[in-house]
C-alpha positions in Angstrom: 0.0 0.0 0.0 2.3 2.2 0.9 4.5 1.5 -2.4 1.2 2.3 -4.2 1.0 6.1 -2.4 4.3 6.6 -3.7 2.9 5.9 -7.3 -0.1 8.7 -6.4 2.1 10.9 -5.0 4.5 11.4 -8.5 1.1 11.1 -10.4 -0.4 14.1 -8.3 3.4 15.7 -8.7 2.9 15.2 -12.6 -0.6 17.2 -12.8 0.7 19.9 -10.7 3.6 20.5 -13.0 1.5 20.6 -15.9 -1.9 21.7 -17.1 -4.9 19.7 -16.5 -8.7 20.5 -18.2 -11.7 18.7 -18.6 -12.1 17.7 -22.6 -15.8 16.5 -23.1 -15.5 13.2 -21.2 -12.0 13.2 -21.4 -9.4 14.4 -18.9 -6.8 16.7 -21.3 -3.2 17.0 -19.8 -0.4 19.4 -21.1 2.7 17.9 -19.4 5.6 20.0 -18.3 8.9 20.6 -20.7 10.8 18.6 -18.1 9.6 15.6 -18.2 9.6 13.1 -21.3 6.8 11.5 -22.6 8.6 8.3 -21.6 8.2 9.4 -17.7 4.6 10.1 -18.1 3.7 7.0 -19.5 5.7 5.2 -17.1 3.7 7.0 -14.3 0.6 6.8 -15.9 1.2 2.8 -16.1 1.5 2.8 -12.3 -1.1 4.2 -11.7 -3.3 2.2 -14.0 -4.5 5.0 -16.4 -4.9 4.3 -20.2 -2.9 7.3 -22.0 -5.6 8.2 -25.0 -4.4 9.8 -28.2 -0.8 11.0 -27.3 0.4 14.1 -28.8 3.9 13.8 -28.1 4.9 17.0 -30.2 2.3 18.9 -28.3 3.2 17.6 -24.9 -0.4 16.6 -24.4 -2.3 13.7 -23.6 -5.7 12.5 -23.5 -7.0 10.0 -20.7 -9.9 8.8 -18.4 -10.2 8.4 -14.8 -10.6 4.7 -13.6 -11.3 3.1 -10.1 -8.4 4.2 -8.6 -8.6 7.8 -9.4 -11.1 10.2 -9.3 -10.6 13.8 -10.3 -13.0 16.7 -10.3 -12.8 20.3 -10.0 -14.1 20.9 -6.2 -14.2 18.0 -3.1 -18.4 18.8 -3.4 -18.0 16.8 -6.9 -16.2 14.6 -5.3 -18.6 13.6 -2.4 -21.3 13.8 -5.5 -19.7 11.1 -7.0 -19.1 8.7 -4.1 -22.8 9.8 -2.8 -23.3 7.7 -6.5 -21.1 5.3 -6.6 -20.9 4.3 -2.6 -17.3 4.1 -3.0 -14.3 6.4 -2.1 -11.5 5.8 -4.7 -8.0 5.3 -3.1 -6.8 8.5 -4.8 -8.6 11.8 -6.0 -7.6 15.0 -7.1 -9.3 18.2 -6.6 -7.9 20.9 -9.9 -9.4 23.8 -7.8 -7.4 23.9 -4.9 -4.7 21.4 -6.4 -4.5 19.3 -4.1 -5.3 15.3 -3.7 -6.5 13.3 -1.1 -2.8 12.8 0.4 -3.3 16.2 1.1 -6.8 16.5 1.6 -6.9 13.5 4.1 -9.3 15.2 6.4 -11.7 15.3 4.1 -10.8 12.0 2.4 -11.2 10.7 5.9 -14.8 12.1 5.9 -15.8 10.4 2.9 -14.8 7.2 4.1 -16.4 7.6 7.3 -19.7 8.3 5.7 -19.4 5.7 3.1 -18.6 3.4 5.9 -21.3 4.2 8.2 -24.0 3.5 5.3 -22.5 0.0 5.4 -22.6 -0.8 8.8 -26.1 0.5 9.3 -27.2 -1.2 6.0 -25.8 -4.4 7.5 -27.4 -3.6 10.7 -31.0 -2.4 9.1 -34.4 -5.4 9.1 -35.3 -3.5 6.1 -32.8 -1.6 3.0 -34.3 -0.5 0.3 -32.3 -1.3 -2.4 -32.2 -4.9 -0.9 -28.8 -5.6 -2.0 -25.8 -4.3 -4.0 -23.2 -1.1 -3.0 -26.8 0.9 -3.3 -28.0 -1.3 -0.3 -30.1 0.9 2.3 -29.3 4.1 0.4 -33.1 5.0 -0.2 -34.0 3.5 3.1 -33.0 1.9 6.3 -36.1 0.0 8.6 -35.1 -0.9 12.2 -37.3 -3.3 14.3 -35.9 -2.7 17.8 -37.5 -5.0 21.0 -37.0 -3.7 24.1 -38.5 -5.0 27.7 -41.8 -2.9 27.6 -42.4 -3.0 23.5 -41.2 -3.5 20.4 -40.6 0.0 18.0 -40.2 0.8 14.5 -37.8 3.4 13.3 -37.2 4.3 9.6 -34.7 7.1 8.2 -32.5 7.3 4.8 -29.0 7.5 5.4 -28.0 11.3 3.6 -26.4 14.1 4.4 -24.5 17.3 2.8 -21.1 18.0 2.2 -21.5 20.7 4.3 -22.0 18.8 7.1 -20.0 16.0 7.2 -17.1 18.2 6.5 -17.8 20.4 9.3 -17.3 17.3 11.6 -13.4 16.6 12.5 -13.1 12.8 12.4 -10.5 11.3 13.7 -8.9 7.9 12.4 -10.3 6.4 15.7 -14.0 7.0 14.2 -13.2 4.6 11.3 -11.7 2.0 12.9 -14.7 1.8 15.3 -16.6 1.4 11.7 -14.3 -1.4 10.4 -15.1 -3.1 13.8 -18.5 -2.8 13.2 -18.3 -4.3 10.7 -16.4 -7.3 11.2 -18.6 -8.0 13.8 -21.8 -7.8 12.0 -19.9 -10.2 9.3 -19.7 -13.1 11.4 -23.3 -14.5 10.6 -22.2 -18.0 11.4 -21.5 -17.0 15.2 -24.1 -19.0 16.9 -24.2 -14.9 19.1 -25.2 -13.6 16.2 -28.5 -12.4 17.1 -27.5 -11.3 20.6 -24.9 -9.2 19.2 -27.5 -7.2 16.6 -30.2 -7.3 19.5 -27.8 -5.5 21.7 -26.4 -3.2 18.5 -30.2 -2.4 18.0 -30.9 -1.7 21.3 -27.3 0.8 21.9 -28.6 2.8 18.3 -32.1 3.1 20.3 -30.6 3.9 23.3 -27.6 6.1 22.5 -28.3 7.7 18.3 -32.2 7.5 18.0 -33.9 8.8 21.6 -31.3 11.8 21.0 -32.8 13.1 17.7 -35.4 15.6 17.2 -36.7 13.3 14.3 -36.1 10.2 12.2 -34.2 12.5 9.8 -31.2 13.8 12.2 -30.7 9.7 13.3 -27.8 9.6 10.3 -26.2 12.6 11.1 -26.2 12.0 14.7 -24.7 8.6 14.4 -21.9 9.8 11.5 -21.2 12.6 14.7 -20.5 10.1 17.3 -19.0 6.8 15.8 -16.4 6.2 18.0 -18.9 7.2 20.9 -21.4 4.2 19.7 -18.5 1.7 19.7 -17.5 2.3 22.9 -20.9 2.3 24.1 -22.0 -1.1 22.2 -19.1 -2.9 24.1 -20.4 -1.7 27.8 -23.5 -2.2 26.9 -22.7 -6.3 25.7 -20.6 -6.7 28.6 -23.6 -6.0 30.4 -25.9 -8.0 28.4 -23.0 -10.8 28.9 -22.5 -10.3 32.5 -26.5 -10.6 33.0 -26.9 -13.6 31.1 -23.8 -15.1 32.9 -25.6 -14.3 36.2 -29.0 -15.9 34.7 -27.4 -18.6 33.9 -25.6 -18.8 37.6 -28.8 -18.3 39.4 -30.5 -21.6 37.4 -27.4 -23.4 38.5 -27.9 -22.6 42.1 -31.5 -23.5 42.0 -30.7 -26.8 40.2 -28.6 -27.4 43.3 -30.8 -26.5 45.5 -33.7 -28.6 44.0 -31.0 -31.9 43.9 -29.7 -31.5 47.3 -33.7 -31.2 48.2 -34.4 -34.5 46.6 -31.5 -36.4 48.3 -32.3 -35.0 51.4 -35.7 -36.3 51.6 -34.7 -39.6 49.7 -32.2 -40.1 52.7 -35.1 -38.6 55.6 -37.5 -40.7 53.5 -35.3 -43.8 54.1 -34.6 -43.3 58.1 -38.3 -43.2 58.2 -38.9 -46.4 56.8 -36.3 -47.9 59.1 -38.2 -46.0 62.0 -41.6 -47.7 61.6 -39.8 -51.3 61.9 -40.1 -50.5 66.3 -44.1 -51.3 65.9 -43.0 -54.9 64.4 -41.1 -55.7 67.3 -43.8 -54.0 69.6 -46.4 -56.5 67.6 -43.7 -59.4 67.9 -43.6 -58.7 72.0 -47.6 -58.8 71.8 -47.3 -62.6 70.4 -44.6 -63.3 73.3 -47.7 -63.0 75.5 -48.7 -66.4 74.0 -45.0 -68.5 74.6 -45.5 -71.4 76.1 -41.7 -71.9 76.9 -38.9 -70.5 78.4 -37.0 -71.3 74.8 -39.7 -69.5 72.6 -39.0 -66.0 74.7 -35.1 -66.6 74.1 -36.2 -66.2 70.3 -37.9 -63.6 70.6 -35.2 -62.1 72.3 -33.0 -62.8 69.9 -35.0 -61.1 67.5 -36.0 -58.0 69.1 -32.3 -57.5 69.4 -31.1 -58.2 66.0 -34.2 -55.8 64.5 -33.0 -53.2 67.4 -29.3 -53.2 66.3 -30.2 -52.8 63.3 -32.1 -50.3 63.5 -29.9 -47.9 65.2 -26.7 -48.6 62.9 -28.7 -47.5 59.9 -29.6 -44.7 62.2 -25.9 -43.7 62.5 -25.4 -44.4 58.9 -28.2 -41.8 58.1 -26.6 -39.5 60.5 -23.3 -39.7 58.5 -25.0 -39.4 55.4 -26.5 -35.8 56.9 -22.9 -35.0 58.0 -21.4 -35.8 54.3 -23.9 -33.8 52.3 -23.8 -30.7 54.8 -20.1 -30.8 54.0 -20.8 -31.1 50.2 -23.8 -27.9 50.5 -21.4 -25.6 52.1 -18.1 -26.8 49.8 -20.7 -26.5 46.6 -22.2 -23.0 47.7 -19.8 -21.1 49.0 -17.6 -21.4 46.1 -20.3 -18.7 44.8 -18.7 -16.2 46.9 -15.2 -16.6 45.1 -16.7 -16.6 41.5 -18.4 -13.2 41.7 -19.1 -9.8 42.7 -22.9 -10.1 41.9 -24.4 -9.4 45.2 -27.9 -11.3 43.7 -26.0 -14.7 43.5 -24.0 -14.2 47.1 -27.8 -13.9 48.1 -29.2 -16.7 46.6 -26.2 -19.1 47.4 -26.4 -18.6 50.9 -29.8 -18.4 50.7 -30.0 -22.1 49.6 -27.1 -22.7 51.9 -28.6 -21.9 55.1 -32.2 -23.4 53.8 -30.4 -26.8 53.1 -28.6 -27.1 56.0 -31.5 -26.5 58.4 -33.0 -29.3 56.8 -29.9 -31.3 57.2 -29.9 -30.5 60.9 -33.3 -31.4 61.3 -32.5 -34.6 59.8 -30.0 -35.4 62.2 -32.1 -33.9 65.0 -34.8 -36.4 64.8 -32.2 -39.3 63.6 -30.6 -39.1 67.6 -34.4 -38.7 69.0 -35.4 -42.3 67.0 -31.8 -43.7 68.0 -32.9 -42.4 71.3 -36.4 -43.9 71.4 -35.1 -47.2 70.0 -32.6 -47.6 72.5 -35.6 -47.0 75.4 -37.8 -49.2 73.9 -35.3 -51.7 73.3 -34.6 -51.5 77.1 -38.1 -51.9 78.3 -39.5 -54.8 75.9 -35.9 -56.8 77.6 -37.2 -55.9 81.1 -40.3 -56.8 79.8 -39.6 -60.1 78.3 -37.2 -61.0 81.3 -40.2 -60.3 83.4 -42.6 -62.9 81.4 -39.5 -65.8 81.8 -39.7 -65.1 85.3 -43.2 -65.9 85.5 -42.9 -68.7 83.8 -40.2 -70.3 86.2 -41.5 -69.7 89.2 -45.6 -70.8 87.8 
């Protein structure tokens, strides 16, 4: 590129040496004494232009602009043509002030910002009108912007005057927020696609179109603060980004909560079972009342217990079950704290903390009072049954 401004800058050299005027739709050029014909062409060459009808004797030469260079006689023509064309050549020359865009790059940077700002909100744009093509959204740009309370239209056409984009000092900053623009609204396989145009919707709403007077000043206003609307696109997706990170927290906390709910009551759910097996062996002590032997109340005994013992080591087992998954609640919840700022999902965590562990402490609570229980009806159905043997030996 840079090899190539080096070619426009001994072309624009060339045309100031010399005598340049407008020749039906030709461009005529009366070259300088001082340079051979043999120069020009070999400038002319490098800068892709087609030398027409040479008049070597004459020192003149006949030739057309091409897609490289653009001249006219003010920079108004020149924003004329690029308002038709939706281009800005890489080099242009303006015979009235003769100067080129090298020189002119204020207002060569103008041009590009504007032509570049059309692009970016065509891309953006539900609607252009033309559809497609450079022309695309020229005659009409059609937003459809959703927002939390409704959804709104907004429709403008994307012109201005020379006058006032030249009155705006751009800076190369303003551009390059355009060019990233635009490489992020190019990346239509990115599953974020659509999050990134809602929130580029939503930052135009927000920060370009509740400013203006009127549909009409939406262009302007956005060509005056490019730069501004980048910056303010990227808070306003980190914000979008943050939120749905914390969403998506918040649903994994709840999942927790709901999982460590269901074991919980699998394992309460469980002990209780266990618990109901002391009415058996109250119902197995109502048949002692029947023995007819000293050996049948040994097996009874036996059994009462072997159901007892059991009993109370699942009992202990639950109780170290409740232990292991209080450990596991406060390990998985308080990691919460670490991961974030957001005071919403400290909240919640602890929240569902302190919720799950009062259920795992009432869970051990009433584990002891049934280990408890067992124990003292254990004890009294063996004083009890000792009490029936004795009866029996002395009968």
């Amino acid at each position: 590129m840079s090899e190539k401004k080096e070619c426009f800058k001994r072309f624009s050299e060339l045309l100031k040496n010399g005598e340049l005027s407008e020749d039906d739709n030709y461009w005529k050029f009366i070259f300088s004494s001082s340079n051979s014909f043999q120069e020009i062409e070999d400038i002319f060459n490098e800068v892709e232009l087609e030398i027409i009808d040479p008049d070597e004797d004459a020192r003149i030469i006949w030739f057309r602009e091409n897609h490289l260079i653009w001249i006219a006689d003010t920079i108004e023509e020149i924003f004329n043509k690029v308002n038709h064309s939706y281009t800005v050549p890489p080099f242009f020359y303006v015979l009235s002030q003769t100067q080129d865009s090298q020189e002119l790059f204020q207002q060569y940077l103008s041009l590009k910002v504007y032509v570049e700002s059309k692009k970016v909100l065509a891309k953006l744009a539900d609607h252009c009108e033309p559809k497609s093509g450079l022309a695309k959204g020229s005659d009409g740009l059609v937003f459809i912007i959703e927002s939390q309370e409704k959804v709104t239209k907004h429709d403008f056409k994307p012109v201005t005057s020379w006058g006032f984009l030249n009155s705006i000092d751009f800076e190369e900053e303003d551009y390059k927020a355009l060019e990233n623009l635009s490489e992020i609204l190019n990346l239509s396989e990115d599953p974020r696609e659509k999050e990134r145009k809602y929130v580029l919707k939503a930052t135009l709403k927000d920060f370009i179109i509740d400013k203006c007077v009127s549909n009409e000043k939406v262009f302007e206003t956005f060509l005056g603060s490019t730069k501004e609307f980048y910056i303010a696109y990227k808070q306003a997706h980190e914000i979008y980004i943050n939120n749905f990170s914390i969403s998506k927290i918040l649903r994994e906390i709840s999942e927790k909560d709901l999982e460590y709910t269901g074991k919980i009551n699998d394992v309460v759910s469980s002990a209780q079972t266990k618990a109901l097996t002391m009415p058996g062996v109250m119902v197995v002590i109502g048949a002692a009342l029947k023995v007819d032997s000293i050996s049948d109340i040994i097996l009874i005994t036996l059994g009462v217990i072997f159901i007892a013992s059991i009993l109370i080591k699942s009992l202990s087992i639950f109780e170290a079950t409740i232990s292991h998954l209080k450990k596991q609640v406060i390990s998985d919840f308080d990691r919460y704290n670490s991961l974030t700022y957001e005071l919403d999902i400290r909240q919640k965590a602890e929240t569902a903390k302190t919720e799950l562990n009062s259920l795992l402490d009432t869970g051990a609570h009433n584990s002891r009072h049934m280990k408890t229980l067992s124990k003292v009806a254990l004890i009294i159905m063996l004083i009890y049954l000792v009490y029936i043997a004795l009866t029996m030996c002395f009968l």
